[in-house]
C-alpha positions in Angstrom: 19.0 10.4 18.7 19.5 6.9 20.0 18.6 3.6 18.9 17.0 3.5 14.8 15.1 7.1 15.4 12.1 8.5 15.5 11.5 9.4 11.9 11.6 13.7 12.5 13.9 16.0 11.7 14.6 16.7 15.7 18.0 19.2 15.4 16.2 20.7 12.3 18.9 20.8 10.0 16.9 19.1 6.8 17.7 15.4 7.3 16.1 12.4 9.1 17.8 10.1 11.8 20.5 10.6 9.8 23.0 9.1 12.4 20.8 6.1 13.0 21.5 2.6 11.7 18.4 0.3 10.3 18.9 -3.5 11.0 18.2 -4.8 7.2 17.6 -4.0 3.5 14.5 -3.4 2.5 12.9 -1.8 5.4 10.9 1.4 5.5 9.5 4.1 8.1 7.3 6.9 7.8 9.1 10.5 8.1 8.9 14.2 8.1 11.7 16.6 7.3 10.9 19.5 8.4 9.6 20.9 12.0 8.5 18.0 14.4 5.4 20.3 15.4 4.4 20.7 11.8 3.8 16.8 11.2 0.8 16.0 9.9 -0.9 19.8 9.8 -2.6 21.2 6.7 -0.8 20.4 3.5 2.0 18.4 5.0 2.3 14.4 5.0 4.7 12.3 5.9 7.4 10.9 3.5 9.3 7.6 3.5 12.8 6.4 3.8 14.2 2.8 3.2 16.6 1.1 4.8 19.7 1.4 2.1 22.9 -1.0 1.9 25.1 0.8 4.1 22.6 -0.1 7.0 21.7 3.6 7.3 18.2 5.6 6.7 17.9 7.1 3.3 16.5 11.1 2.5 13.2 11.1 3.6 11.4 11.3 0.7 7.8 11.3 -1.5 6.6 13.4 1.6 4.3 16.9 1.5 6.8 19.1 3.6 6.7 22.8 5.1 6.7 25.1 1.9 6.2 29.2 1.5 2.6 29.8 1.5 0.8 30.7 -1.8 -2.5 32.4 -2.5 -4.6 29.3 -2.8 -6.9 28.5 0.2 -4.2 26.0 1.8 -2.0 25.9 4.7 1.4 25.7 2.7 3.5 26.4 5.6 1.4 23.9 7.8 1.3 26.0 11.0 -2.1 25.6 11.2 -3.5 29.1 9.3 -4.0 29.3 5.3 -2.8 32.0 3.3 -1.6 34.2 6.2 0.6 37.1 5.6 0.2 37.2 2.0 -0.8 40.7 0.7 -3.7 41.3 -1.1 -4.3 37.7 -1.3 -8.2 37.5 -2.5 -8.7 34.0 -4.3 -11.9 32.2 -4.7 -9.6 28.5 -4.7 -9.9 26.2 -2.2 -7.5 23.6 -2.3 -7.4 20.8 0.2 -5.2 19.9 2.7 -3.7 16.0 3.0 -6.5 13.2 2.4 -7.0 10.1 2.9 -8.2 6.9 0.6 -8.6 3.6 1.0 -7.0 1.1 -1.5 -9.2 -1.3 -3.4 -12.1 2.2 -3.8 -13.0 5.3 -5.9 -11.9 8.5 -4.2 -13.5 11.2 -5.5 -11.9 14.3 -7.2 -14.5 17.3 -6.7 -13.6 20.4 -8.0 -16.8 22.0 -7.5 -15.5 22.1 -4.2 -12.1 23.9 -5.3 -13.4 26.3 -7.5 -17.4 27.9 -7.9 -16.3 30.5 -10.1 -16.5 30.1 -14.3 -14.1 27.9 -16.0 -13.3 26.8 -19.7 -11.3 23.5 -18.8 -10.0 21.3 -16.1 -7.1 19.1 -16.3 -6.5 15.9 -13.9 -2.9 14.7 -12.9 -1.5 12.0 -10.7 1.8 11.5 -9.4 2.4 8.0 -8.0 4.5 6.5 -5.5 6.8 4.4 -7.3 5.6 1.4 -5.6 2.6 1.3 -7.7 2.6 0.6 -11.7 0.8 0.9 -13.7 -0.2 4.5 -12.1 -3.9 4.9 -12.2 -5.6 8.0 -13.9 -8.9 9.5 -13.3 -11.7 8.5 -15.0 -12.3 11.6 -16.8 -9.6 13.6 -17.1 -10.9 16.6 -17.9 -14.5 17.0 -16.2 -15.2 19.2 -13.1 -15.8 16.4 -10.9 -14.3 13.1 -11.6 -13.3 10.4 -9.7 -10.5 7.5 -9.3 -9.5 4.0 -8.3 -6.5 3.4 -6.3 -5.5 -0.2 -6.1 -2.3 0.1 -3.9 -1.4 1.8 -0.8 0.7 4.7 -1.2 0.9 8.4 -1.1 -0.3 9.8 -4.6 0.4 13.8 -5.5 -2.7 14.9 -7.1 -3.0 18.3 -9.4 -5.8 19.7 -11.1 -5.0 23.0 -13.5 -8.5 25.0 -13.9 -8.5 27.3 -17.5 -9.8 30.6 -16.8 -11.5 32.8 -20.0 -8.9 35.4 -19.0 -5.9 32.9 -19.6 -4.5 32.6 -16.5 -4.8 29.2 -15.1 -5.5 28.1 -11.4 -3.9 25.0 -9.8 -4.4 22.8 -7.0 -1.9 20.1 -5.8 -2.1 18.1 -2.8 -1.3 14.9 -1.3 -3.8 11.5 -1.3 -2.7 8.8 1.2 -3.9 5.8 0.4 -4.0 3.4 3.3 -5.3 0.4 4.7 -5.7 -0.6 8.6 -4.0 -3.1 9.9 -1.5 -5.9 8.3 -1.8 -5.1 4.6 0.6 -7.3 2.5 0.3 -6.4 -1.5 2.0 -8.4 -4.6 3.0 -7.0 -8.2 5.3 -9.0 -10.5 6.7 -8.3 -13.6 4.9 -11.1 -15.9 1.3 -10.4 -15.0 -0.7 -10.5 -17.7 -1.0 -10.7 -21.7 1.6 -9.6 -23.2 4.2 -9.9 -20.3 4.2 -13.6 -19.6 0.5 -14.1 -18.3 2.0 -16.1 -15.3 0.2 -17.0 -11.6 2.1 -16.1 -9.0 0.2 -16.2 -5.6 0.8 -14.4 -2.4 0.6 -16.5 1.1 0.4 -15.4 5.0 1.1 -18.1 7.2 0.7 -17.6 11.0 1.9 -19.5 13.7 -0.6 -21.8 14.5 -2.7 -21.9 17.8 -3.8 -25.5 17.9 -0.7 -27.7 17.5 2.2 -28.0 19.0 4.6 -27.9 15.7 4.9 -25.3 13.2 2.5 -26.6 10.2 3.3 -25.9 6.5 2.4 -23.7 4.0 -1.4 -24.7 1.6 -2.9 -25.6 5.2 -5.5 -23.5 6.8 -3.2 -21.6 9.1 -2.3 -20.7 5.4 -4.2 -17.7 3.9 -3.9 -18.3 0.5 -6.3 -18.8 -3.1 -7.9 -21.9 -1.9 -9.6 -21.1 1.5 -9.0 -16.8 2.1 -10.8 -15.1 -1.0 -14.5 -14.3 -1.1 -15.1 -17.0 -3.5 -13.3 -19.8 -1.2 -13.3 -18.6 1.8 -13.3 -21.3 4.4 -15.2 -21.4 8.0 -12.6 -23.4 9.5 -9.9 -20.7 8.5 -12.0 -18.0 10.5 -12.0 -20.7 13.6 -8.7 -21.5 13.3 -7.5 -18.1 12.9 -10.5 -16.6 15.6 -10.2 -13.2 14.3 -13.0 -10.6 14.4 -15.2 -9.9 11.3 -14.5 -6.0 10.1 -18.2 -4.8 9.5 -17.4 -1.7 7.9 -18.0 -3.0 4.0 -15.8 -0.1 3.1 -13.1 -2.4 3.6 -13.2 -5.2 1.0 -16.0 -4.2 -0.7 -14.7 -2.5 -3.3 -12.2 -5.4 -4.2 -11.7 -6.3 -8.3 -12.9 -9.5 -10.2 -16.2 -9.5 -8.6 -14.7 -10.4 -5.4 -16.2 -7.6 -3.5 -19.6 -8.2 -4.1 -18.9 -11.3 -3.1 -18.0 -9.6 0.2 -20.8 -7.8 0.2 -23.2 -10.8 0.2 -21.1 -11.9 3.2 -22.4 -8.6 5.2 -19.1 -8.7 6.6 -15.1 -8.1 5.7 -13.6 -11.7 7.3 -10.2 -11.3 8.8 -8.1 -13.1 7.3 -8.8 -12.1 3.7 -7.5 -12.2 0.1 -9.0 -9.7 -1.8 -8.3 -10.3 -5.3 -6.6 -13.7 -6.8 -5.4 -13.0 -10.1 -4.6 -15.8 -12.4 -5.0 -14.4 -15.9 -5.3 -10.4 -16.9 -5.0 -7.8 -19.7 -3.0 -4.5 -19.1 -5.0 -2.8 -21.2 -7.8 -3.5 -19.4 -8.4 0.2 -17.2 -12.1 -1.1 -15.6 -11.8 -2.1 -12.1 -14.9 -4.3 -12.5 -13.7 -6.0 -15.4 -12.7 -9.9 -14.5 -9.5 -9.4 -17.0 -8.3 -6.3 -15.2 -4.6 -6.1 -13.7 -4.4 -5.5 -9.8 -1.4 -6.6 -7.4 -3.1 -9.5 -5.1 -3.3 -8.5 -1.7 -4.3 -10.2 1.6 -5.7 -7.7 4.7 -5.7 -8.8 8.2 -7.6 -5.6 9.5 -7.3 -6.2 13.2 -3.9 -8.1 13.6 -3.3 -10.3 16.7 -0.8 -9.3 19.3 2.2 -11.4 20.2 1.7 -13.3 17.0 3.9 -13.7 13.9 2.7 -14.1 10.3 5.1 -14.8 7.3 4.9 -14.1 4.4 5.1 -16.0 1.4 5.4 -15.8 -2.5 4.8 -19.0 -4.7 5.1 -19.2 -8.6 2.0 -21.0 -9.2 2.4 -21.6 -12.7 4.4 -19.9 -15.5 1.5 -21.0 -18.2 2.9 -20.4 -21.5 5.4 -17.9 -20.3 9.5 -19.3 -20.5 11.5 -18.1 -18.2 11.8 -16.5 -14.6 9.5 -14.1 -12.5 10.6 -11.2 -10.5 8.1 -10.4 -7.5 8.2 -7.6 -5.0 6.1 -7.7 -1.9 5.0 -4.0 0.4 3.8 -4.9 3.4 2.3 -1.8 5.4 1.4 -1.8 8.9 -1.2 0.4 9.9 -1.0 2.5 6.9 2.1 3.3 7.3 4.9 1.7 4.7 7.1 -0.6 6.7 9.0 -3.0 4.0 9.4 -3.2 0.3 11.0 -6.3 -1.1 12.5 -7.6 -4.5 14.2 -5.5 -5.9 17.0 -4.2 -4.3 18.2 -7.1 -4.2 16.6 -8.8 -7.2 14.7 -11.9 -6.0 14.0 -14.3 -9.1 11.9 -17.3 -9.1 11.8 -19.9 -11.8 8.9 -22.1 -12.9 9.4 -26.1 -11.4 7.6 -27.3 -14.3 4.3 -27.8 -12.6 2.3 -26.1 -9.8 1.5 -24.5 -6.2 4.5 -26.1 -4.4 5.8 -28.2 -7.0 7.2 -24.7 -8.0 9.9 -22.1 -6.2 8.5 -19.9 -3.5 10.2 -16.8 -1.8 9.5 -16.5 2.1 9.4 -12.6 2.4 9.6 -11.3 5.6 8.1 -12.4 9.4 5.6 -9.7 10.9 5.2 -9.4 14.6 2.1 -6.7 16.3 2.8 -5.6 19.8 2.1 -3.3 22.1 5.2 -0.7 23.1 5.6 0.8 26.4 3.1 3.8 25.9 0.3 1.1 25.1 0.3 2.0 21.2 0.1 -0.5 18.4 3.4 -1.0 16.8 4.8 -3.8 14.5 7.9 -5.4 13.4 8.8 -6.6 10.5 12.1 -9.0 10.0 12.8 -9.8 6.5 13.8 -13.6 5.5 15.1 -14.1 1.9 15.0 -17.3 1.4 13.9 -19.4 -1.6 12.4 -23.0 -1.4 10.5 -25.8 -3.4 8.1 -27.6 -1.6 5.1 -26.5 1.1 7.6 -26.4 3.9 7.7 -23.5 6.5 11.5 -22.7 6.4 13.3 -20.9 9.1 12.7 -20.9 12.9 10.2 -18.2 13.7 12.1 -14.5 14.0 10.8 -12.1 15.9 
């Protein structure tokens, strides 16, 4: 394979582009190990590998990949038939195949659907990528049809055991991929909220701007950020300065936490671009997604990206509150879905509190991100990543794409 691969397993011998360099740390790409013709049929998804130090592709990992098929109404061995060749298999289970979800909804866990026949007890588990913490749990654990809220992008490995009067238990597993469309950028820290530092650390997406000749700095409206992006301050010159189309499919930011997405909702449109959720203060404990003191990663969407145009990304410690001491942010930004940076923690970044706030403070610029169109017309985008700390509103580096 030539070039950084293609993310399949194309001589079939277990591993991914395993002879292919990456350009930087940090980096991610969707994958598959096993069969290149088997990619995305019945119960098999796509995995992930990063970008590791060595400048070489990690195992492809966190992926739903051809396994021997089991009596349970699924297409194990994804070649497109459930259950086949299995003797005597007679099972009244239905489990699903790969689904989707979006982030920032409930998805619904039906096992009425999986399972008509009589049962004493049901047991919901998750599995989640380890991107997202705290993992999310269904809301009832232990009804027949339950549902949950996923607040991150990410493929989560759901099981539900079914208790039988004769003892012997059923179970489902599959794979939920939670995905966005478009540029989705999300933020977690390590100090957010009570209990953990309680600080306000803000994520920014800067683009390059389309109405002066110079590069313009960060807290201006070619800035989505708190002040002018969110439901609640969303600005009409941000929309004309950015001129990108509404999303009217609700689905999209109407779900968001804090009470931001009914604010959405009274927009009758998703604006593009958006911040769905600012949080300033929150309480771990807190589990309801309506609740104004609930925990979620801030995240800013740009659902139909422009072409030909770079965005950065930015990190700012806002303010430290009463916490003393340093923050340590990571940023995922996805693409389409589809996983194409982490960034953070390997290496560590660490920002310390200036003292006061907004750019008074340190920021971290992340990583620039680039849509384009490749040579078969499709969508694709590039992300480079930057690294750099700064005090101060300025835009930093020369544009790198």
């Amino acid at each position: 394979m030539q070039g950084d691969g293609d993310g399949n397993d194309d001589d079939c011998d277990g591993q991914v582009d395993e002879d292919c360099p990456c350009s930087a740390v940090g980096l991610t790409r969707a994958c598959f190990a096993g069969p290149p013709e088997h990619r995305g049929v019945g119960a098999c998804a796509d995995g992930v590998m990063a970008c590791t130090e060595f400048l070489r592709w990690s195992d492809c990992v966190r992926g739903q990949f051809p396994s021997a098929e089991i009596c349970d109404g699924t297409d194990n061995d994804c070649d497109g038939a459930p259950d086949e060749g299995l003797t005597g298999c007679a099972t009244a289970l239905t489990c699903p195949d790969t689904q989707t979800a979006s982030p920032l909804n409930y998805h619904l866990l039906q096992g009425s659907e999986l399972y008509a026949g009589a049962a004493i007890s049901w047991s919901w588990t998750v599995e989640c990528p380890p991107t997202v913490s705290p993992c999310p749990v269904p809301e009832d654990p232990t009804a027949q049809d339950t549902r949950i809220y996923f607040v991150q992008s990410g493929s989560y490995r759901i099981q539900v055991e079914i208790g039988l009067a004769s003892g012997a238990p059923l179970r489902c597993q599959w794979m939920t991929v939670v995905r966005g469309s478009g540029l989705r950028v999300e933020l977690a820290w390590d100090t957010q909220g009570e209990g953990r530092g309680d600080t306000d650390v803000d994520l920014h997406l800067h683009r390059r701007s389309s109405t002066t000749a110079s590069e313009t700095a960060f807290f201006t409206d070619d800035d989505c950020y708190y002040a002018n992006c969110k439901a609640t301050s969303y600005e009409e010159t941000l929309r004309t300065r950015w001129g990108l189309p509404d999303t009217v499919e609700l689905s999209s930011c109407n779900g968001a936490p804090h009470g931001e997405g009914d604010r959405w909702t009274l927009r009758a449109v998703c604006h593009n671009p958006r911040l769905d959720v600012d949080v300033i203060r929150c309480d771990p404990a807190v589990t309801d997604p309506s609740a104004f003191t609930f925990c979620a990663p801030e995240n800013i969407n740009v659902d139909d990206p422009p072409l030909g145009e770079p965005m950065r990304v930015m990190v700012n410690y806002y303010s430290a509150h009463e916490h003393v001491g340093s923050t340590h942010p990571t940023v995922s930004i996805y693409c389409g879905g589809e996983l194409r940076g982490t960034f953070g923690s390997d290496p560590l970044v660490v920002l310390t509190d200036g003292g006061g706030f907004g750019e008074e403070n340190q920021s971290w610029l992340v990583a620039d991100v680039l849509f384009y169109r490749n040579g078969c017309a499709q969508t694709e985008c590039m992300v480079t990543p930057l690294g750099q700390l700064q005090t101060g509103s300025g835009f930093g580096p020369p544009w790198s794409y």
